[in-house]
N, C-alpha and C positions, 0 to 999 in steps of 0.2 A: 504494500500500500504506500509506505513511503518512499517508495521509486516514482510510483505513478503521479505522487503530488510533486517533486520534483520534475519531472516530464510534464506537468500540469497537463496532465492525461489521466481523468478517472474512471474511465470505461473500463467494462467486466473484460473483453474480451481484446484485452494490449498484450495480455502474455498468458503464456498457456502456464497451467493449475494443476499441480501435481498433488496428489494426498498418499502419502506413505501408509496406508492403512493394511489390512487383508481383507477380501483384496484391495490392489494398486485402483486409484480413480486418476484419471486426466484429462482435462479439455481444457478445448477452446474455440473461440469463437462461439456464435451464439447457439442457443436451447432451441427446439419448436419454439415454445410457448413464447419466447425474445424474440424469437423473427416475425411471428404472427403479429407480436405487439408493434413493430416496427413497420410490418407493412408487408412483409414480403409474402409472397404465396409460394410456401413448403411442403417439401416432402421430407420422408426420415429413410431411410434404408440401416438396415442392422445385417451385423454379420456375425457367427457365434466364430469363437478362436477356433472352432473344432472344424469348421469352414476351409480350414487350409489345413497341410500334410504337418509343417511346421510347426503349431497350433495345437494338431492333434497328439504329436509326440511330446512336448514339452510343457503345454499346459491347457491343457485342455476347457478349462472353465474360464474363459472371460467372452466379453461380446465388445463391438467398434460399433459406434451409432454416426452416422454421417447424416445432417441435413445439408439441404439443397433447395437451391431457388429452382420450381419448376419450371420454369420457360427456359432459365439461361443452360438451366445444370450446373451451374458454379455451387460449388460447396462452399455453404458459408457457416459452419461448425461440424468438431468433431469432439467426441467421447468415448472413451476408453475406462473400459473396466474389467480387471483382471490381471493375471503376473505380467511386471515390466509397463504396465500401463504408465507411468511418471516418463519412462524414458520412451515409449511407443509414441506418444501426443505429437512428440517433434514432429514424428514424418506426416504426421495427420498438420501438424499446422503450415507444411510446404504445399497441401491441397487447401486450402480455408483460401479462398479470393476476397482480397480486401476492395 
């Protein structure tokens, strides 16, 4: 938080949000419910970790939730929950279109 007031930037979605818990949560960029409030017309797509061969051998239990503007398909959030998710977010915040 005190980065962002420094950057005089206080929006949710300036840096992606790691929670160290079990399991791992990370996002960023915005929720359904923040883009609906902003205006945009979303969709969600989820994908379970077991979804991929990698996933399936190493951890099996977590899920990726990506929203998206439906006209453009620009991803405009991502969430991750599950092992690795703190360090996973990164590559989810190189798809988020600002």
């Amino acid at each position: 938080i005190k980065a962002r007031e420094i950057m005089n930037d206080t929006s949710d979605d300036t840096f992606p949000v790691g929670i160290w818990t079990v399991p791992e949560i990370g996002y960023y960029g915005y929720t359904k419910e923040k883009a609906i409030e902003e205006g945009y017309d979303v969709e969600v797509g989820e994908a379970t970790y077991q979804n991929c061969l990698r996933g399936r051998v190493f951890a099996p239990e977590g899920l990726i939730k990506l929203v998206f503007e439906k006209q453009s398909g620009a991803v405009i959030g991502c969430h991750i929950i599950g092992d690795d998710a703190c360090e996973l977010i990164h590559y989810g915040m190189a798809l988020v279109k600002k």
